[in-house]
NUDO-929418 format. One record per residue (C-alpha): residue number from 1; x, y, z. Coordinates in steps of 0.5 Angstrom, whole numbers, padded with zeros to 4 digits, m for minus. Layout:
! residues N
pt drenvex:NUM, px:X, py:Y, pz:Z
...
//
This chain:
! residues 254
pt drenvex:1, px:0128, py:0103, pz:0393
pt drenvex:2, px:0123, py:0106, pz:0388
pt drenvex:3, px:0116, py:0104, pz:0389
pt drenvex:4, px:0113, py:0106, pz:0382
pt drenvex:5, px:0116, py:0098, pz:0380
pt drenvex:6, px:0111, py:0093, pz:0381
pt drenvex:7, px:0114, py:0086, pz:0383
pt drenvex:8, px:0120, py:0090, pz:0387
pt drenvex:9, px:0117, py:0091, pz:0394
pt drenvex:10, px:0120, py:0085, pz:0395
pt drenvex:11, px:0128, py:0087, pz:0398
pt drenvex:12, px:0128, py:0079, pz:0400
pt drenvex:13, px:0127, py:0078, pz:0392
pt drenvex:14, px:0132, py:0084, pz:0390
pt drenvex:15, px:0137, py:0082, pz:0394
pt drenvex:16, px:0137, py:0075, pz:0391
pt drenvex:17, px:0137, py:0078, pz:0385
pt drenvex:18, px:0143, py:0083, pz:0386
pt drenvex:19, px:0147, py:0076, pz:0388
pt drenvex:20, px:0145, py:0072, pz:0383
pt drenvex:21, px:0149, py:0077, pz:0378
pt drenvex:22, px:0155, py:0078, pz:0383
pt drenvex:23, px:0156, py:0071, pz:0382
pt drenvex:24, px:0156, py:0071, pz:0375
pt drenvex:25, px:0159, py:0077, pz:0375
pt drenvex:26, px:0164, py:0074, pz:0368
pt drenvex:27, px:0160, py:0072, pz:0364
pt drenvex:28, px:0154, py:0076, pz:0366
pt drenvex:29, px:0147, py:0073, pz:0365
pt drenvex:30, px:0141, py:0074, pz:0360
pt drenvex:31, px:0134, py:0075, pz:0362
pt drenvex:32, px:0131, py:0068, pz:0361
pt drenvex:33, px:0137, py:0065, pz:0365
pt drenvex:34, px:0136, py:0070, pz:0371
pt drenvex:35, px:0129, py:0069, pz:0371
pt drenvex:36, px:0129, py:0061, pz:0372
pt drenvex:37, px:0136, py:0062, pz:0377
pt drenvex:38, px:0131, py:0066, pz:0381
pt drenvex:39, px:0125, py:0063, pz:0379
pt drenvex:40, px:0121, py:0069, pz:0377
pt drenvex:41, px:0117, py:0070, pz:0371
pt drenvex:42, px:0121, py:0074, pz:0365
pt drenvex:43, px:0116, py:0081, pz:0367
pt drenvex:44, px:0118, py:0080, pz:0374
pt drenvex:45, px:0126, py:0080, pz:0373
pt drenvex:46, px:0125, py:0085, pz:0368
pt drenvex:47, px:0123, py:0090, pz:0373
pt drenvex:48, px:0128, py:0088, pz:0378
pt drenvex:49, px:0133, py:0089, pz:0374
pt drenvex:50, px:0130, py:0096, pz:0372
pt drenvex:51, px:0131, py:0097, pz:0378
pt drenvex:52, px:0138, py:0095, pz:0379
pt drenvex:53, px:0141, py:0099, pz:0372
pt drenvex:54, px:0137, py:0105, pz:0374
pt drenvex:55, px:0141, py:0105, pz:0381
pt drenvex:56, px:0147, py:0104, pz:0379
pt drenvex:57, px:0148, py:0097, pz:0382
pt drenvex:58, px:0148, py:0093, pz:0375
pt drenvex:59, px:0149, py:0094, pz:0367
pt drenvex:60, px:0147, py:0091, pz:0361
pt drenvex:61, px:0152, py:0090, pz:0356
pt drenvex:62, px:0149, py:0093, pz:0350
pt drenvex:63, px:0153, py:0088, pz:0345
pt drenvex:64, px:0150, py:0082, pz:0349
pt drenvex:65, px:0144, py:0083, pz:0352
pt drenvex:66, px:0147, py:0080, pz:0358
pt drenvex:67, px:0148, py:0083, pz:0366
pt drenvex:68, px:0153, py:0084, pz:0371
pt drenvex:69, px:0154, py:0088, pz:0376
pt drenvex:70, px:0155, py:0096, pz:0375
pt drenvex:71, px:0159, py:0102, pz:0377
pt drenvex:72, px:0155, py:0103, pz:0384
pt drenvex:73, px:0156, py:0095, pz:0386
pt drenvex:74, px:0164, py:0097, pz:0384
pt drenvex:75, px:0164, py:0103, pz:0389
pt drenvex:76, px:0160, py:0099, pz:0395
pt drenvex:77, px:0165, py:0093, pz:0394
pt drenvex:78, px:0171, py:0097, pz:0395
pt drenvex:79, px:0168, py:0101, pz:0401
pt drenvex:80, px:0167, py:0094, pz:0404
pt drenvex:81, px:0174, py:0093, pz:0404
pt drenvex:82, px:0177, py:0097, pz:0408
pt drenvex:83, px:0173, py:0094, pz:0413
pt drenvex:84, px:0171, py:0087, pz:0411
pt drenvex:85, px:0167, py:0084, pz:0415
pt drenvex:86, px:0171, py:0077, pz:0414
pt drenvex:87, px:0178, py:0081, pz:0416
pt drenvex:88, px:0173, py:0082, pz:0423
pt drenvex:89, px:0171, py:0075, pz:0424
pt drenvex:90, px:0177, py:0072, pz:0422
pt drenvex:91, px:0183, py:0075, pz:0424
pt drenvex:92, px:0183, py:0073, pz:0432
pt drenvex:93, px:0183, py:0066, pz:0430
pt drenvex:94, px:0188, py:0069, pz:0425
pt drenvex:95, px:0192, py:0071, pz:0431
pt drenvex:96, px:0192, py:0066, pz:0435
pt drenvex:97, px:0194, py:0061, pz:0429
pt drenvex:98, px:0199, py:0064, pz:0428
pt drenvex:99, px:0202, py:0064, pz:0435
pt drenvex:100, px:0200, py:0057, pz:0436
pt drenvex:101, px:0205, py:0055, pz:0430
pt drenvex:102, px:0209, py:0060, pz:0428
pt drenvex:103, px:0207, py:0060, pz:0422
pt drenvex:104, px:0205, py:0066, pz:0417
pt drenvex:105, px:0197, py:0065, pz:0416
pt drenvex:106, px:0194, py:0068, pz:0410
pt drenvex:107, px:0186, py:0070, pz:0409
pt drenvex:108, px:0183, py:0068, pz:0402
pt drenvex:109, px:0177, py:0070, pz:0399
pt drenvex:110, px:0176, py:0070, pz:0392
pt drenvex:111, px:0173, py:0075, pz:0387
pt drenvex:112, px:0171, py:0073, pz:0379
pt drenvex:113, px:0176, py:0068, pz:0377
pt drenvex:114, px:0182, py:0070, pz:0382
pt drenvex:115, px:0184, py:0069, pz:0389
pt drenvex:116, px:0185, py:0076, pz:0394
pt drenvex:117, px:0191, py:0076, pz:0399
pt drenvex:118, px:0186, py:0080, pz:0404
pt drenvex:119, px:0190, py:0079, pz:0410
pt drenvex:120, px:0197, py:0076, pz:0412
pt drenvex:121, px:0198, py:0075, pz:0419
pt drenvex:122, px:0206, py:0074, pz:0421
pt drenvex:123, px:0209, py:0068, pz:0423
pt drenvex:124, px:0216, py:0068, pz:0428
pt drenvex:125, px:0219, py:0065, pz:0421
pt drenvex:126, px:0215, py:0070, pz:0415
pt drenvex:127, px:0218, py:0068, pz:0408
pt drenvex:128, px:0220, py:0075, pz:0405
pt drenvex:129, px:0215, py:0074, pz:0400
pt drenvex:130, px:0209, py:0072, pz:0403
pt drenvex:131, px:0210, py:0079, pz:0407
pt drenvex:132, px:0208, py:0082, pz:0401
pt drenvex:133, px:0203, py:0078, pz:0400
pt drenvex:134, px:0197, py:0082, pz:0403
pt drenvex:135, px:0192, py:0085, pz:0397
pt drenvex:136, px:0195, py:0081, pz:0391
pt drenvex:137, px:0191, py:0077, pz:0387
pt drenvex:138, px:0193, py:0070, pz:0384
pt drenvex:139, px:0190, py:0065, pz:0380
pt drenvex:140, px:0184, py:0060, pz:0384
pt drenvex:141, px:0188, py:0054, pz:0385
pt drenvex:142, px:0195, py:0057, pz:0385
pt drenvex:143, px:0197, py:0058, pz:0393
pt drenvex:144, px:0195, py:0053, pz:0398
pt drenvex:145, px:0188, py:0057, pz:0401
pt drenvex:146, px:0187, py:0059, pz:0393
pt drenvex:147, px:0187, py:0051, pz:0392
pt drenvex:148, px:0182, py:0050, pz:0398
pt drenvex:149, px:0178, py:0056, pz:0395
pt drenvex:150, px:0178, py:0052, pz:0389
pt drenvex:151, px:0176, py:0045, pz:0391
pt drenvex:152, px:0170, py:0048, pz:0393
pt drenvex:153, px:0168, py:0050, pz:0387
pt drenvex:154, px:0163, py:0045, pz:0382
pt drenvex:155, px:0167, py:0042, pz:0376
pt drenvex:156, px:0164, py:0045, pz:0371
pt drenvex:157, px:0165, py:0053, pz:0374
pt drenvex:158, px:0172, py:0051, pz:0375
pt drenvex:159, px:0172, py:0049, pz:0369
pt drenvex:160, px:0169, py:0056, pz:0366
pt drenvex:161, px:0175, py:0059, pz:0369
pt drenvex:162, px:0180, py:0055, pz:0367
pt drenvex:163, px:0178, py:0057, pz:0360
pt drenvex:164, px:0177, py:0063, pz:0361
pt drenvex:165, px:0184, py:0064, pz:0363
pt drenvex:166, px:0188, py:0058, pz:0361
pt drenvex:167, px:0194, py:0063, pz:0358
pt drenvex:168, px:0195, py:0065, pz:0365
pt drenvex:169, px:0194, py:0058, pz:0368
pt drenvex:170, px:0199, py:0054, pz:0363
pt drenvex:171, px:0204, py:0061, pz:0365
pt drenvex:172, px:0204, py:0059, pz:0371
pt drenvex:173, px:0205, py:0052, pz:0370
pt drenvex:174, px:0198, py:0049, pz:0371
pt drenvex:175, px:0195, py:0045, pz:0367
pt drenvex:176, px:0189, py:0043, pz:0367
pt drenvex:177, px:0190, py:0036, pz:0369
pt drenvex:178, px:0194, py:0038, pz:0374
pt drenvex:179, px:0189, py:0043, pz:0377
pt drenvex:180, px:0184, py:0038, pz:0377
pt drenvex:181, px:0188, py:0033, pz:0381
pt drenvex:182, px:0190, py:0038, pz:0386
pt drenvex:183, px:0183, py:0039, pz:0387
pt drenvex:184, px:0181, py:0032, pz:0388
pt drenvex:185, px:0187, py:0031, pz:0392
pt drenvex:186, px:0184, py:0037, pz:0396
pt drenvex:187, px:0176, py:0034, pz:0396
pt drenvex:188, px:0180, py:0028, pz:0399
pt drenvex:189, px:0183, py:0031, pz:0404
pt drenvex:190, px:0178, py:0035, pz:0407
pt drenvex:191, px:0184, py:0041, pz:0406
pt drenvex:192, px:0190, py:0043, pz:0402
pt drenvex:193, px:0197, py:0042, pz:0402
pt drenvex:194, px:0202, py:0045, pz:0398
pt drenvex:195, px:0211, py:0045, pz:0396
pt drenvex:196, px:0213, py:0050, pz:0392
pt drenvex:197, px:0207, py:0052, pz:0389
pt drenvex:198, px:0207, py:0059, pz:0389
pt drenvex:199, px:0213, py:0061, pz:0393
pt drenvex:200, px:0220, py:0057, pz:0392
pt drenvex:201, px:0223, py:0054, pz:0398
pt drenvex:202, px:0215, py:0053, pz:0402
pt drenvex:203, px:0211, py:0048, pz:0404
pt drenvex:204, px:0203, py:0050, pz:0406
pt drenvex:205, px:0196, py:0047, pz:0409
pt drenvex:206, px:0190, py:0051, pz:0408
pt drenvex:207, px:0183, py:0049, pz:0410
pt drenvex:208, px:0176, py:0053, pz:0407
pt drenvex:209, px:0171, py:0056, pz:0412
pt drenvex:210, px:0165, py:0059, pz:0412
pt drenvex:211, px:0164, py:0065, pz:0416
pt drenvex:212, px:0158, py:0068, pz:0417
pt drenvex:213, px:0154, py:0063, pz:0415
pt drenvex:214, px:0154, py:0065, pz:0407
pt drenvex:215, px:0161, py:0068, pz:0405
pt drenvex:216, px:0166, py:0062, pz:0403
pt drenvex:217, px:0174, py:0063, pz:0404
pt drenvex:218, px:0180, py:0060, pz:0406
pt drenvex:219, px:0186, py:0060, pz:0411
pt drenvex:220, px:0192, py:0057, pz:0410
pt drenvex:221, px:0199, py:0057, pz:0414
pt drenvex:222, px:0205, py:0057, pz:0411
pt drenvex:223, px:0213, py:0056, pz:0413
pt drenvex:224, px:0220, py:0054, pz:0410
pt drenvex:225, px:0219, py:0047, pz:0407
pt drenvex:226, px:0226, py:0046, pz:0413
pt drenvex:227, px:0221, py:0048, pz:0419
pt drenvex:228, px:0214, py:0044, pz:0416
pt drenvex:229, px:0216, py:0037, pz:0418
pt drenvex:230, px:0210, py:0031, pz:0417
pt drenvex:231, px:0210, py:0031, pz:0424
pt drenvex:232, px:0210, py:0040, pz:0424
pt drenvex:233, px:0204, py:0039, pz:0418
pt drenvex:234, px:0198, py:0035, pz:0423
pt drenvex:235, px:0200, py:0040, pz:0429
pt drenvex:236, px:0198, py:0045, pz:0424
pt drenvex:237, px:0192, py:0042, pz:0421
pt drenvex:238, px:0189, py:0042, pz:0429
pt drenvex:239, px:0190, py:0048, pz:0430
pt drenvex:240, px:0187, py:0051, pz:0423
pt drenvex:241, px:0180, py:0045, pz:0426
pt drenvex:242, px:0181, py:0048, pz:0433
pt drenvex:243, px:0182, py:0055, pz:0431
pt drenvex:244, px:0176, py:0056, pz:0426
pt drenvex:245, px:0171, py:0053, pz:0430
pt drenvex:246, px:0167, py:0060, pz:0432
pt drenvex:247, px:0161, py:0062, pz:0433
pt drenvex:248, px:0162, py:0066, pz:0427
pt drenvex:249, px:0167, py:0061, pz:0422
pt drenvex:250, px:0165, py:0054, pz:0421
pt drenvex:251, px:0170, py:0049, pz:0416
pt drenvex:252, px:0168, py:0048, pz:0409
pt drenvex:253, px:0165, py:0041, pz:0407
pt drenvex:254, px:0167, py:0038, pz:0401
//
């Protein structure tokens, strides 16, 4: 931290700074938004922001005056996840799920618009496809944990991304009516449930979690709809409750 900026010895205001352009990485921010987000003067962002451009950790779009995060915030997250902090957390739950039910168990978090597969925990049933699942990317809401992920979104950023990426939601045979009400019926229920919604032939229940008290994802299990009985489906949700109850997880409130 370079101490010649007034107004940056702060890490607390730094940090919360750093936050606020990840979390709208996309669109980016302009000064005056991230000033009132934050609650600091325009002087204050300003120099916060000298600080995190001249680091590497956020960049100025030249054409729309507006931030995101930089090359070195890339560079961190990447580093981040060859290790991430919530595959650590979660996948004793994860494995203990899995050998409960049997099923497959998915780890969601998102990134920008997407849903990140970070790790799949085997079932005694594995679907072929679901094994290959760990590290691809998917629309959020397309999948049983993203569509938890995504009820856990406020309506009008769900409804930024649905904008931003309708072409590749209506590919995939997602309106925006059908989103939405997937996602009510999610908020409903307290968790997601799904049937061919990603994969032909599967049935899933997903719940979101809060790990580490700041950081929202989603696990879901999945099996062949043959296997996924209504009976089958309440047994898994209990194990997902039971399961994700730790010191470090929490499950998400809607």
């Amino acid at each position: 931290m370079n101490s010649g900026f007034p107004g940056a010895q702060s890490p607390a205001r730094l940090v919360a700074v750093l936050r606020l352009i990840a979390g709208h990485h996309v669109q980016g921010l302009a000064i005056n938004e991230l000033a009132q987000l934050a609650g600091l003067n325009r002087t204050t962002a300003r120099r916060l922001l000298m600080v995190l451009t001249q680091s590497g950790f956020a960049a100025k779009d030249e054409g729309s005056g507006r931030y995101r995060l930089g090359v070195e915030a890339m560079f961190t997250g990447m580093s981040a996840m060859t290790k991430p902090p919530i595959f650590e957390a979660c996948r004793p739950a994860m494995e203990r799920i899995a050998r409960r039910t049997g099923h497959s168990v998915f780890l969601i978090v998102r990134i920008g618009d997407f849903a990140h597969c970070l790790h799949v925990e085997a079932g005694d049933h594995p679907l072929h496809a679901h094994s290959l699942m760990t590290g691809q990317i998917r629309l959020l809401g397309q999948g049983t944990a993203s569509l938890a992920l995504a009820a856990t979104l406020r309506d009008r950023e769900l409804k930024q991304i649905y904008e931003r990426r309708c072409l590749d939601y209506e590919a995939a045979g997602i309106t925006q009516d059908r989103l939405w009400q997937m996602v009510a019926f999610t908020r409903k229920l307290q968790h997601s449930e799904s049937e061919n919604l990603l994969t032909t032939g599967a049935v899933g229940i997903g719940v979101a979690i809060r790990v580490q008290a700041d950081h929202v994802a989603a696990i879901s299990v999945a099996t062949h709809a043959s296997r996924m009985t209504d009976e089958h489906k309440e047994a898994a949700l209990r194990v997902l409750e039971e399961e994700l109850q730790t010191p470090a997880i929490r499950l998400f409130g809607y």
